[in-house]
Steps between C-alpha positions, in 0.01 A plus 500: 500500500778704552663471165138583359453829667818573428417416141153741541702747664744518236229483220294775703838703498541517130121595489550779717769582269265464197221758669785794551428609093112496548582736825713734327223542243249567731697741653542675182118518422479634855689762451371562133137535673617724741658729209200498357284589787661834562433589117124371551238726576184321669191697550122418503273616193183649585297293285642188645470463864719305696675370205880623514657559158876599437632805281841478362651847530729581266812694641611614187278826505637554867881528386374691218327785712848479687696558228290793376469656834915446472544659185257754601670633742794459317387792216345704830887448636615586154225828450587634813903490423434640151299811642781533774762503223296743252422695797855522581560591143243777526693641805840492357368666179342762657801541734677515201253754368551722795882457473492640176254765570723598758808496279327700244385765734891490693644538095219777402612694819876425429428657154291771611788574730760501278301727273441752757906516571554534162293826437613627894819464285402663187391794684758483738695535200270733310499763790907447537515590099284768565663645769831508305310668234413737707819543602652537156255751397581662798829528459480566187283783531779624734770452245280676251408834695874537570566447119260772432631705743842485352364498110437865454820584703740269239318574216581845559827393571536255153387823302740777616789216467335398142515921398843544651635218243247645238587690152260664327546396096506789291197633315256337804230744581450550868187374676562155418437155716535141542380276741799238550507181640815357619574135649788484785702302629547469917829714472233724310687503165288489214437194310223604252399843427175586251266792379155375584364839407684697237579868479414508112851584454741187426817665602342670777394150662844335418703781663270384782611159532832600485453687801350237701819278377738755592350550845516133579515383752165666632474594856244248660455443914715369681207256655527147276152393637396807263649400179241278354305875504804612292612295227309667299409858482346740301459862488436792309849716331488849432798685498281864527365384875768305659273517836253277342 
């Protein structure tokens, strides 16, 4: 009896070895149901009472509204850093703006500057040129009144020195004149001598200039600021009135 149980056990042993395939596919089937359950839906229709039905559920539309909602908020994410850069954009520009504006008005008022130094200048200048003018006519309104002060005194002078050197030509009537005009030179000798109004009489206005050669040099004054008033002279010859 021994040997045979040992023979059942041992035959009972390899079935309990045989069963271990059927348990690992239950287990599997367990576990599929159980899968399945959470995806199952079971609810009770209204026109059937007491009689449970299930609803398969798909999840596919559940990922889906996730993904949207993701990629929703996504382009909101995206929206709200495009109006943060373009309104970033807008400030720099009108920064920009304002930078120019201001470098416009800081150029226009450089400029405007600049102008108004120039014309200070201009009639800085302007009143400088005209105060020299001033000056020059001035002094030479000076120079002048001296000139004429000494211009009826040397004429004098020229003519009695002109009819001292003087001859009258023979056959010259008396009463005759010329107005001379005679170019000097600073020592006062003559360096041009010419009728500008004639006597009528040739040799009467030659013997003339031949006077006013032979009496060079001419007296003049002694002041050089007065020459310019004496390079040239002119006045009236007649040998009847020497006082003239």
């Amino acid at each position: 009896m021994i040997a045979s149980r040992e023979r059942v056990t041992k035959k009972g042993g390899s079935r309990t070895g045989g069963r271990k395939p059927i348990y690992y596919s239950v287990a599997i089937h367990v576990a599929l149901l159980v899968l399945l359950a959470i995806s199952v839906h079971w609810s009770w229709k209204d026109d059937s009472p007491g009689v449970m039905k299930a609803r398969v559920i798909d999840i596919k539309p559940a990922k889906q509204k996730t993904i949207v909602k993701t990629e929703k908020k996504k382009q909101a994410n995206t929206e709200k850093e495009n109006r943060k850069k373009l309104e970033k954009k807008k400030k720099q520009q009108a920064a920009l703006k304002l930078k120019k504006e201001a470098d416009r008005k800081r150029t226009a008022k450089k400029k405007r500057k600049q102008e108004a130094e120039a014309r200070k200048r201009v009639a800085e200048q302007s009143l400088q040129e005209s105060l020299v003018a001033e000056e020059a006519e001035r002094v030479e309104a000076e120079r002048r009144a001296r000139a004429n002060e000494f211009a009826d005194k040397y004429r004098a002078i020229i003519r009695q020195k002109v009819s001292r050197n003087w001859v009258r030509p023979g056959g010259s009537r008396k009463g005759l004149q010329v107005i001379v005009r005679v170019r000097l030179l600073a020592s006062g000798d003559v360096l041009e001598v010419s009728i500008i109004q004639s006597s009528g009489d040739a040799l009467f206005d030659r013997s003339v200039e031949n006077a006013v050669r032979k009496a060079s040099p001419l007296p003049i004054p002694q002041d050089k600021d007065l020459f310019d008033y004496f390079r040239e002279i002119k006045f009236l010859f007649n040998p009847e009135d020497n006082s003239r």
